[in-house]
C-alpha positions as CSV (number, residue, x, y, z in Angstrom):
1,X,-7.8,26.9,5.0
2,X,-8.2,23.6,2.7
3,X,-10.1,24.0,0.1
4,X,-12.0,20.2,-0.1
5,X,-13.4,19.8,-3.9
6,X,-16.1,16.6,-3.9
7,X,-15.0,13.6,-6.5
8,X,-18.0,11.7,-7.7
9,X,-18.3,8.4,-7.9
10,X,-20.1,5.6,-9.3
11,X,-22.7,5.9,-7.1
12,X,-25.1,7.7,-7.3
13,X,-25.2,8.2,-3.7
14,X,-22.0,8.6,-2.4
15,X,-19.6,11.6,-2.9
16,X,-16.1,11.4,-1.3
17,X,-14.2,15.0,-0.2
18,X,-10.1,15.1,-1.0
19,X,-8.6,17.8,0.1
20,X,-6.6,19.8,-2.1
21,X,-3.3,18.8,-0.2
22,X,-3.7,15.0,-1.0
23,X,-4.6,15.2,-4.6
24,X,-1.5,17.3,-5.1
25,X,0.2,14.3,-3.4
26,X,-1.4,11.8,-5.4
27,X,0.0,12.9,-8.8
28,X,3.0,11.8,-10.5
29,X,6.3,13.5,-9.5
30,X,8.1,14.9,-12.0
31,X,10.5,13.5,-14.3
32,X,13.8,13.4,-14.2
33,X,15.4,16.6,-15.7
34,X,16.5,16.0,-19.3
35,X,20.2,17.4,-18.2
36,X,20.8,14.6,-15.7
37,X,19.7,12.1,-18.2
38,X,21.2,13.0,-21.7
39,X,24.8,11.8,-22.9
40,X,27.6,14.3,-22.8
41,X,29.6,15.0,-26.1
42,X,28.5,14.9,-29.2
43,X,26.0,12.5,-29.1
44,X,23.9,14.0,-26.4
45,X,21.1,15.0,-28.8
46,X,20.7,12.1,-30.5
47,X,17.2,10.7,-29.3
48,X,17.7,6.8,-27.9
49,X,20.9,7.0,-26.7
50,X,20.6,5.4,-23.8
51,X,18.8,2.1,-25.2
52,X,21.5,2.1,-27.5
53,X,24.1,2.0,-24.9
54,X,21.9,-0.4,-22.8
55,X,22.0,-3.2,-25.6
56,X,25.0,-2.2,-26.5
57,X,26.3,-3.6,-23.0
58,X,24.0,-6.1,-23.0
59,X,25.2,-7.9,-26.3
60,X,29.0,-7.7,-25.2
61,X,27.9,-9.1,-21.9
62,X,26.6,-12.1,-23.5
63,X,29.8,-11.9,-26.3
64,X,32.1,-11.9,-23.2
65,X,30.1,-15.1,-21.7
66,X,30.9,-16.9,-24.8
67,X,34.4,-16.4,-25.2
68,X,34.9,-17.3,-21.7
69,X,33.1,-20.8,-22.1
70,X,35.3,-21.2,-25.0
71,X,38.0,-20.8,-23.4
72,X,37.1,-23.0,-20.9
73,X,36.1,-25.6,-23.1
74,X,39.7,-25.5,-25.0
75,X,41.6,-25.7,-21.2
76,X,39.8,-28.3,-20.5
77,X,40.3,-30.3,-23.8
78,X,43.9,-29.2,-23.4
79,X,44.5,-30.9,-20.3
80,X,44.6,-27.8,-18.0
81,X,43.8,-27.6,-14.7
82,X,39.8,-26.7,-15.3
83,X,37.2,-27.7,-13.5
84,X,34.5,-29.9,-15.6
85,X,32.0,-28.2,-13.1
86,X,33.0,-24.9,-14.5
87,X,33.3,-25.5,-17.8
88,X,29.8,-26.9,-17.9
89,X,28.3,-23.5,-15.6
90,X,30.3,-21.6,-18.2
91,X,28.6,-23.2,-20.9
92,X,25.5,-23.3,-19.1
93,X,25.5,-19.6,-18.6
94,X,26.7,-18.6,-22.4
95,X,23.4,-21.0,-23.9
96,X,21.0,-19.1,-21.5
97,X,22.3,-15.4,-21.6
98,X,22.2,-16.2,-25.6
99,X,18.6,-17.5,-25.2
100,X,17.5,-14.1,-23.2
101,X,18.8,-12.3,-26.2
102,X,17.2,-14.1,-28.7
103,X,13.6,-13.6,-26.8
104,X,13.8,-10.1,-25.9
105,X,14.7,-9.6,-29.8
106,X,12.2,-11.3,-30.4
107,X,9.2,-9.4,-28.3
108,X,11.3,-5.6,-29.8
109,X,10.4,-7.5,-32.8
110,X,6.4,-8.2,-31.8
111,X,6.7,-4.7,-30.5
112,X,8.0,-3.1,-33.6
113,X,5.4,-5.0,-36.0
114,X,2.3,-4.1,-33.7
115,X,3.3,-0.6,-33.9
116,X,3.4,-0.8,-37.5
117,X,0.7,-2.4,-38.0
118,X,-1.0,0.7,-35.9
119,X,-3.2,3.1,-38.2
120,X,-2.6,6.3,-38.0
């Protein structure tokens, strides 16, 4: 047999039943287990990892964007067979992927300021 435990509610009124089964339901499931997330090796203790490794691949993405609209740029100035279309995308897609960079260093930077600004 449920058990059915009355939630109150703003009015004064009105109670609502749950049974037990749907609250259960209702809650969070649980996290992930810290084995499936953590790094192996030696740096699996080390607490951030996986942001670190996140911008990591984030800033060599954008690096990578840039060499490769520079190197479009110089085939193209060279006389290769480049596309002006592409060259222009490539560049294009370098100035906004270093734009994203620069704003989401820019709210870690908001972030880390309002925390410090926290009192504890």
């Amino acid at each position: 047999m449920q058990s059915i435990r009355p939630i109150p509610v703003r009015s004064p009124r009105a109670e609502i039943a749950i049974p037990d089964s749907e609250l259960r339901a209702l809650r969070p499931e649980s996290p992930v287990p810290p084995q499936q997330m953590s790094v192996q090796g030696p740096e699996a203790n080390r607490p951030g990892i996986q942001i670190e490794k996140a911008v990591e691949s984030f800033v060599q993405s954008i690096d990578e964007k840039s060499k490769v609209a520079g190197r479009n740029v110089a085939a193209l100035m060279a006389g290769e067979d480049m596309s002006l279309g592409e060259t222009m995308i490539s560049l294009q897609e370098s100035q906004l992927s270093f734009q994203l960079m620069v704003e989401v260093r820019n709210k870690l930077l908001d972030g880390y300021q309002e925390l410090m600004r926290m009192q504890v």
